[in-house]
Biopython code that builds the backbone (N, CA, C, O; Angstrom):
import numpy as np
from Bio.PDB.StructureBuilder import StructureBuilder

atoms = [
    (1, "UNK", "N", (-3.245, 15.954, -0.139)),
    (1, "UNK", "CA", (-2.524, 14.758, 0.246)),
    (1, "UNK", "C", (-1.481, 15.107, 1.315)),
    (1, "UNK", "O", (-0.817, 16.109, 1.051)),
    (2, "UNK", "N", (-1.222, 14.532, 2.379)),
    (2, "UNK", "CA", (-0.645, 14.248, 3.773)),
    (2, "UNK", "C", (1.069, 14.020, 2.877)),
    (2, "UNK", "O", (1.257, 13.392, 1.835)),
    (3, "UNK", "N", (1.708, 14.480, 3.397)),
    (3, "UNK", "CA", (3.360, 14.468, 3.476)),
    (3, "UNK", "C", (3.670, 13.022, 4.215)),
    (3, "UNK", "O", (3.330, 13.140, 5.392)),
    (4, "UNK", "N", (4.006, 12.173, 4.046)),
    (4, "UNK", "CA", (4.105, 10.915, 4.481)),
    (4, "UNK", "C", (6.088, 11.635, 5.033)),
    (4, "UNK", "O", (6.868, 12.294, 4.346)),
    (5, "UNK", "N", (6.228, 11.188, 6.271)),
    (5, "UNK", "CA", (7.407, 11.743, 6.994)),
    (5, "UNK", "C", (8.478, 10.423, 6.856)),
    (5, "UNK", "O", (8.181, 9.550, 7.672)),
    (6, "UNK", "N", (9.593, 10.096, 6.055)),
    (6, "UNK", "CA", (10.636, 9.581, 6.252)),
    (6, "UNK", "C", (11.907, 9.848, 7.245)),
    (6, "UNK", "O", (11.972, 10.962, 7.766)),
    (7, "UNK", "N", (13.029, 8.782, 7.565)),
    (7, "UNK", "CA", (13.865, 9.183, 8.301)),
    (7, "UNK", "C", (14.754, 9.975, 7.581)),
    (7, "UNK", "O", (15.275, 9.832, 6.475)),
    (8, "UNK", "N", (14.830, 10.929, 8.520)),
    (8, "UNK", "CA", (16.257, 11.756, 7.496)),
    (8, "UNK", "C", (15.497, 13.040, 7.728)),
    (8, "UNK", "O", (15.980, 14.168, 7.822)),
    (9, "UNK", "N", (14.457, 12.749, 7.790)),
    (9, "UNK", "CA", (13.618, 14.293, 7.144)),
    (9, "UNK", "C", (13.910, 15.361, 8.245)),
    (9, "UNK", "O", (14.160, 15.088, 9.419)),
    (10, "UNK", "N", (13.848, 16.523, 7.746)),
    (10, "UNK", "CA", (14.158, 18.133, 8.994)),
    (10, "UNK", "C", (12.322, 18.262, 9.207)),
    (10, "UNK", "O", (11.322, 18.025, 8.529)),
    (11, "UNK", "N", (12.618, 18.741, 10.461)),
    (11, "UNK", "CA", (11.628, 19.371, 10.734)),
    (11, "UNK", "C", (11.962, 20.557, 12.422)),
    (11, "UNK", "O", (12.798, 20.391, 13.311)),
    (12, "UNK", "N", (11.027, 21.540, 12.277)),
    (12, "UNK", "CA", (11.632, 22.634, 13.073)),
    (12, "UNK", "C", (11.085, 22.851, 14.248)),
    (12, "UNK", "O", (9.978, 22.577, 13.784)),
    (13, "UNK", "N", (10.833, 23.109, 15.420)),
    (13, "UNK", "CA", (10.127, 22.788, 16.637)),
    (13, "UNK", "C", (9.400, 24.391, 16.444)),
    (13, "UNK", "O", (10.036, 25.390, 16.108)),
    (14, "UNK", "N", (8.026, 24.353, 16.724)),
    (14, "UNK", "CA", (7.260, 25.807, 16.622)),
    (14, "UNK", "C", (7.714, 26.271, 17.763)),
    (14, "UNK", "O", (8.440, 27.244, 17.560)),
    (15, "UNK", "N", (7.578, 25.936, 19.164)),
    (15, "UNK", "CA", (8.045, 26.727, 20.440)),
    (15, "UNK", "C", (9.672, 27.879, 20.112)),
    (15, "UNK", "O", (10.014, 29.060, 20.160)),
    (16, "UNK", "N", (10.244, 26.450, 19.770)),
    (16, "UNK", "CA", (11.827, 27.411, 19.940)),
    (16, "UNK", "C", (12.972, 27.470, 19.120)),
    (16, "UNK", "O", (14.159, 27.676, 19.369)),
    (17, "UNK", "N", (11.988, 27.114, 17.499)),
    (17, "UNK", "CA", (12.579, 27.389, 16.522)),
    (17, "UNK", "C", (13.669, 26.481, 16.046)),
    (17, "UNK", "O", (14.087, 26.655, 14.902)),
    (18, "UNK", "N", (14.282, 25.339, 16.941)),
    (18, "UNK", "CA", (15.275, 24.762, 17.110)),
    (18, "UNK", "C", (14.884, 23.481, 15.815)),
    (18, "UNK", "O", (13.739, 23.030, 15.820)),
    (19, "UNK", "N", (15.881, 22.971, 14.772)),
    (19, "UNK", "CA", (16.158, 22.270, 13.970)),
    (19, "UNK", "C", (15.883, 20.391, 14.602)),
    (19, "UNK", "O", (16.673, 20.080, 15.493)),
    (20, "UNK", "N", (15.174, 19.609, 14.307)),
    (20, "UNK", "CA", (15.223, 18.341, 14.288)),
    (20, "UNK", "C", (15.167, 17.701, 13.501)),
    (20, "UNK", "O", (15.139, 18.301, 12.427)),
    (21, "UNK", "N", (15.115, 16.289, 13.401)),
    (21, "UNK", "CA", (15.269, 15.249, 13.021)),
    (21, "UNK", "C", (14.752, 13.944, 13.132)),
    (21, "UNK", "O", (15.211, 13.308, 14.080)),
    (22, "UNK", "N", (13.566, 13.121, 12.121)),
    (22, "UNK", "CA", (13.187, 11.874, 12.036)),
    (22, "UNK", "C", (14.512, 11.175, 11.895)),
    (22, "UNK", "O", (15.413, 11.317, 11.068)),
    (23, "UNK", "N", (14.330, 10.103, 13.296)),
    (23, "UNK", "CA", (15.367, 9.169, 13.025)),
    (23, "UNK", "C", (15.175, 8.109, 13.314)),
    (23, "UNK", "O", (16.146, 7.381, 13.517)),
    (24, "UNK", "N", (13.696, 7.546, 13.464)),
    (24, "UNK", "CA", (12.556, 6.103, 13.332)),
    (24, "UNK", "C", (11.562, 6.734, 12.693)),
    (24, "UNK", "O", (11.417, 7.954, 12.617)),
    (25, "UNK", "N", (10.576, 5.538, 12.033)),
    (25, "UNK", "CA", (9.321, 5.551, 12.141)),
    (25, "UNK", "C", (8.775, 4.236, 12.310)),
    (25, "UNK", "O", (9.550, 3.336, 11.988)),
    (26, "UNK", "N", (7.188, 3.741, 12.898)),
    (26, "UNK", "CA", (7.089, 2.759, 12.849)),
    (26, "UNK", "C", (5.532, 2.725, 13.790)),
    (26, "UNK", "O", (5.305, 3.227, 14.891)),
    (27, "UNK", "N", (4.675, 1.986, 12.941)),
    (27, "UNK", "CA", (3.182, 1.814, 12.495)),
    (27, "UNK", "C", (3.033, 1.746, 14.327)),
    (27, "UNK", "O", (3.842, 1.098, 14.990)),
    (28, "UNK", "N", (1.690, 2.645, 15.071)),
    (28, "UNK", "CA", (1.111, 2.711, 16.283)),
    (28, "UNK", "C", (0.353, 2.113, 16.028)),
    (28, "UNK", "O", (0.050, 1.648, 14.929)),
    (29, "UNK", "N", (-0.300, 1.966, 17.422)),
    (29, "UNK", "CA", (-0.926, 0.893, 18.151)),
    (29, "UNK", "C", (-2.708, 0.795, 17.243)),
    (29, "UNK", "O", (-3.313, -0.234, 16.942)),
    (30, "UNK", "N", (-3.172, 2.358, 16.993)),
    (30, "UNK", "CA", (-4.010, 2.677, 16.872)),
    (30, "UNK", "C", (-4.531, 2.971, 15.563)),
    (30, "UNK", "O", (-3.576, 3.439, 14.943)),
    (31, "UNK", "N", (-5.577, 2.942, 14.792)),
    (31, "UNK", "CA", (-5.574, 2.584, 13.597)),
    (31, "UNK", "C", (-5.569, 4.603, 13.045)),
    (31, "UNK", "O", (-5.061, 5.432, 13.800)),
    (32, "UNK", "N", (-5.970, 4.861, 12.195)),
    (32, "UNK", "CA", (-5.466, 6.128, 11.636)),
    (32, "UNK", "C", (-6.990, 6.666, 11.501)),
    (32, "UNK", "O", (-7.793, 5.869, 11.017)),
    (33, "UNK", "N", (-7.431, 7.863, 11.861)),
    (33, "UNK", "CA", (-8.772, 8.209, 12.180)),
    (33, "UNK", "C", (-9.353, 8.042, 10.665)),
    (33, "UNK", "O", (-8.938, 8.529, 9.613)),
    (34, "UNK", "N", (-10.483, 7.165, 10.931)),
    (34, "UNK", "CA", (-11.770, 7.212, 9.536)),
    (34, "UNK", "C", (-11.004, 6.134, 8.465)),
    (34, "UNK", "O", (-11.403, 6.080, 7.301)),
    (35, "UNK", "N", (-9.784, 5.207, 8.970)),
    (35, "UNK", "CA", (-9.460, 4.853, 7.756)),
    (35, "UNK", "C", (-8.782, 3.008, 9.171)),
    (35, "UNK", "O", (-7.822, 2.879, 9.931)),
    (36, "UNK", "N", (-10.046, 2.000, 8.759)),
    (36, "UNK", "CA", (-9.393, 1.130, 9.499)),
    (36, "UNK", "C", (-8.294, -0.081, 9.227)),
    (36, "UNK", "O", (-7.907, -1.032, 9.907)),
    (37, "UNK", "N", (-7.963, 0.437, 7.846)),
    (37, "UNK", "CA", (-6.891, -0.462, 7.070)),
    (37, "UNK", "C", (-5.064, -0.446, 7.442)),
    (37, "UNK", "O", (-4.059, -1.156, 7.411)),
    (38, "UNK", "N", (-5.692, 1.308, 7.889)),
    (38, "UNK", "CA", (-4.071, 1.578, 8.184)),
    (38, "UNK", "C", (-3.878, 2.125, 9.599)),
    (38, "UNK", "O", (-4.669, 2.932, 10.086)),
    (39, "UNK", "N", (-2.752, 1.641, 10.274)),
    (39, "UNK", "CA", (-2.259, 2.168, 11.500)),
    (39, "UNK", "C", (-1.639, 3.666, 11.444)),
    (39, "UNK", "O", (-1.024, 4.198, 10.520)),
    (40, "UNK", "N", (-1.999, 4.200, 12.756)),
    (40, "UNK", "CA", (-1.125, 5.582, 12.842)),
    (40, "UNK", "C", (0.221, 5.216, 12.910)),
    (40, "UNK", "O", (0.588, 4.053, 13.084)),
    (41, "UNK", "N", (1.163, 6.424, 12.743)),
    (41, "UNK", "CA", (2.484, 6.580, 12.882)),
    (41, "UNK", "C", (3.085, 6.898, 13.596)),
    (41, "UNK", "O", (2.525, 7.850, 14.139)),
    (42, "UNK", "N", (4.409, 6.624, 14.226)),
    (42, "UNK", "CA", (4.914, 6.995, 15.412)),
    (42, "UNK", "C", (6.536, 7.353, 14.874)),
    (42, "UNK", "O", (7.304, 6.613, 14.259)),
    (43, "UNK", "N", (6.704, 8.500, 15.259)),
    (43, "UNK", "CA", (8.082, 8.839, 14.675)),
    (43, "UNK", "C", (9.217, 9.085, 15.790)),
    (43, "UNK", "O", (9.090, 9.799, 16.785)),
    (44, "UNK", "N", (10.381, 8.326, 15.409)),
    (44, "UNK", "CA", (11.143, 9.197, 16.899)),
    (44, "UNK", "C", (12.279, 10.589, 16.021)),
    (44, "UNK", "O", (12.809, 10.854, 14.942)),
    (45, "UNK", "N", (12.114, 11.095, 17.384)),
    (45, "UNK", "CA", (12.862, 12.797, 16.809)),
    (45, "UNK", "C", (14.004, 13.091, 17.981)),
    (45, "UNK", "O", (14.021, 13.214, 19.206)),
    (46, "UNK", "N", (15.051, 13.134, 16.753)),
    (46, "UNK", "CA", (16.000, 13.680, 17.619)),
    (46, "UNK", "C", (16.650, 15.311, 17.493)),
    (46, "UNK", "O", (17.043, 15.943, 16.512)),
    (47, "UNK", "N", (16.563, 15.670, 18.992)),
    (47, "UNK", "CA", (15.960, 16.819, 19.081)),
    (47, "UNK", "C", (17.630, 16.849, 20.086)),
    (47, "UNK", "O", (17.819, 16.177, 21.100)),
    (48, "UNK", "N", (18.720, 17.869, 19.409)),
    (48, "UNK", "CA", (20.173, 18.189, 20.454)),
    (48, "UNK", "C", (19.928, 16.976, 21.503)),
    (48, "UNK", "O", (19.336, 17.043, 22.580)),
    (49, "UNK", "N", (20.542, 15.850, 20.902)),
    (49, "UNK", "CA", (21.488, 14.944, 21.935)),
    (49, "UNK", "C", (20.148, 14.137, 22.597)),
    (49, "UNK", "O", (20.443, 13.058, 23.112)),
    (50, "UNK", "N", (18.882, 14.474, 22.643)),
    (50, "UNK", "CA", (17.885, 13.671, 23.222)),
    (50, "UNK", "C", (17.086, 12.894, 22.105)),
    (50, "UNK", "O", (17.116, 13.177, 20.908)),
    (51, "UNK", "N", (16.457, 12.000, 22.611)),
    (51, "UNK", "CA", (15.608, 11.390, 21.475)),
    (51, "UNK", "C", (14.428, 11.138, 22.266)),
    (51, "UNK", "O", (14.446, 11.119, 23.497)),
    (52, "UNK", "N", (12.981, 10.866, 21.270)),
    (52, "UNK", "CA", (12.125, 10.432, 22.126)),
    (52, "UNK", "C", (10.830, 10.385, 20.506)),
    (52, "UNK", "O", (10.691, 10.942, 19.417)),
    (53, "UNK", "N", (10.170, 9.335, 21.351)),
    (53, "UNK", "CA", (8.767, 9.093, 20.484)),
    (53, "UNK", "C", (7.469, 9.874, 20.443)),
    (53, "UNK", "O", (6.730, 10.123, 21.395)),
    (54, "UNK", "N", (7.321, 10.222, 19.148)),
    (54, "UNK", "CA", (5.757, 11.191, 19.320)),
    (54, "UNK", "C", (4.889, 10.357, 17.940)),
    (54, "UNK", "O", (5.438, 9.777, 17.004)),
    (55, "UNK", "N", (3.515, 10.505, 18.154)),
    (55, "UNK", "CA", (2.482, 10.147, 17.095)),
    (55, "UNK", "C", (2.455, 11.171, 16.226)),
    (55, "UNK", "O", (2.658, 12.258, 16.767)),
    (56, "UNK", "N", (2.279, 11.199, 15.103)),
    (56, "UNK", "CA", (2.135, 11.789, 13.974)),
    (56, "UNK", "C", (1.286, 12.533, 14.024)),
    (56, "UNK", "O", (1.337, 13.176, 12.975)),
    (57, "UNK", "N", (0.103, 13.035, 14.910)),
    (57, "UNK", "CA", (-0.510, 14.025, 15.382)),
    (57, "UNK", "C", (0.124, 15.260, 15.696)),
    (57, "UNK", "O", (-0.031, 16.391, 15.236)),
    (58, "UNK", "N", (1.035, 14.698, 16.773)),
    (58, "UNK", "CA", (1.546, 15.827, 17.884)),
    (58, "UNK", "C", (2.401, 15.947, 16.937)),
    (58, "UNK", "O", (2.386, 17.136, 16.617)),
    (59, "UNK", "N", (3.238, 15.307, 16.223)),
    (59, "UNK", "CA", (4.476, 15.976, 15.231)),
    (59, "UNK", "C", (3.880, 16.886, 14.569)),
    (59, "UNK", "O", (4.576, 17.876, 14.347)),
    (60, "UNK", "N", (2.718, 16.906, 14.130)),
    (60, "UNK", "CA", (2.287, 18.291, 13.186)),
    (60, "UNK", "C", (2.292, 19.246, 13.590)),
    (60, "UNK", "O", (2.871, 20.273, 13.236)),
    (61, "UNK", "N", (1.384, 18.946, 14.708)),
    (61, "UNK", "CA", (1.190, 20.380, 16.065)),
    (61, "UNK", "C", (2.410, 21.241, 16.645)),
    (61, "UNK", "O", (2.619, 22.432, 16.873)),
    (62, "UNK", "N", (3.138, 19.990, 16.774)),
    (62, "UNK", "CA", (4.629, 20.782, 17.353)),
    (62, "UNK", "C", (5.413, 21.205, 16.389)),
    (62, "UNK", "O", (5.861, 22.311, 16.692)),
    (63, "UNK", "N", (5.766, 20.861, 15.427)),
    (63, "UNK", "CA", (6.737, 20.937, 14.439)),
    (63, "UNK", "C", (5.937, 21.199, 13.018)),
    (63, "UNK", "O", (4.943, 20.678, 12.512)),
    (64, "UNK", "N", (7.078, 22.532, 12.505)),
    (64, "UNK", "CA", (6.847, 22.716, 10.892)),
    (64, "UNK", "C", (7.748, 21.798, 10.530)),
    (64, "UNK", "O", (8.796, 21.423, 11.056)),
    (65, "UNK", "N", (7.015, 21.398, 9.260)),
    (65, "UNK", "CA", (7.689, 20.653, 8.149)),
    (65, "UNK", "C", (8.540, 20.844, 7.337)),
    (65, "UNK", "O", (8.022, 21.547, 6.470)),
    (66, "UNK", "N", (10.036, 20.543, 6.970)),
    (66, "UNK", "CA", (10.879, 21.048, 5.654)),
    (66, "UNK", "C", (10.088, 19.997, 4.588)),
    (66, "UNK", "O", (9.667, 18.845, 4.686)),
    (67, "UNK", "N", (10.107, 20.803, 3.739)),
    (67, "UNK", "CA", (10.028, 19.370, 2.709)),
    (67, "UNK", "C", (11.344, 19.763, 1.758)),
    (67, "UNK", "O", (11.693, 19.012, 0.846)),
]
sb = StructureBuilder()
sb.init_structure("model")
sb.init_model(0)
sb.init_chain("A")
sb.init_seg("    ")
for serial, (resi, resn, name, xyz) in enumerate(atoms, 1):
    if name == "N":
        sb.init_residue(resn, " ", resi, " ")
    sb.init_atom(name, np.array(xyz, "f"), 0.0, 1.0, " ", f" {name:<3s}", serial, name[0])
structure = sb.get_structure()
């Protein structure tokens, strides 16, 4: 079972080790592969003083998870 990502949550950037932060989430455009009931996810991360939107794909890829 998939870690469903809330705001608040840490997560760590693989490149440069650096500490972030879910601080949106909110249902994409596109439905969620093999499953057409539910939309993908789009999380925004704030990352030192910048913010910006990624799909719940690339958040895996880029970033380890705290749980």
């Amino acid at each position: 079972m998939k870690h469903e990502l809330n705001i608040g949550d840490l997560i760590v950037s693989r490149d440069t080790g650096k500490p972030c932060l879910i601080v949106g989430v909110r249902d994409g455009r596109q439905n969620e592969y093999g499953n057409l009931g539910r939309k993908r996810k789009v999380y925004r991360i704030f990352d030192h003083g910048r913010e910006y939107w990624l799909h719940d794909i690339e958040v895996r890829a880029k970033f380890v998870i705290h749980l």
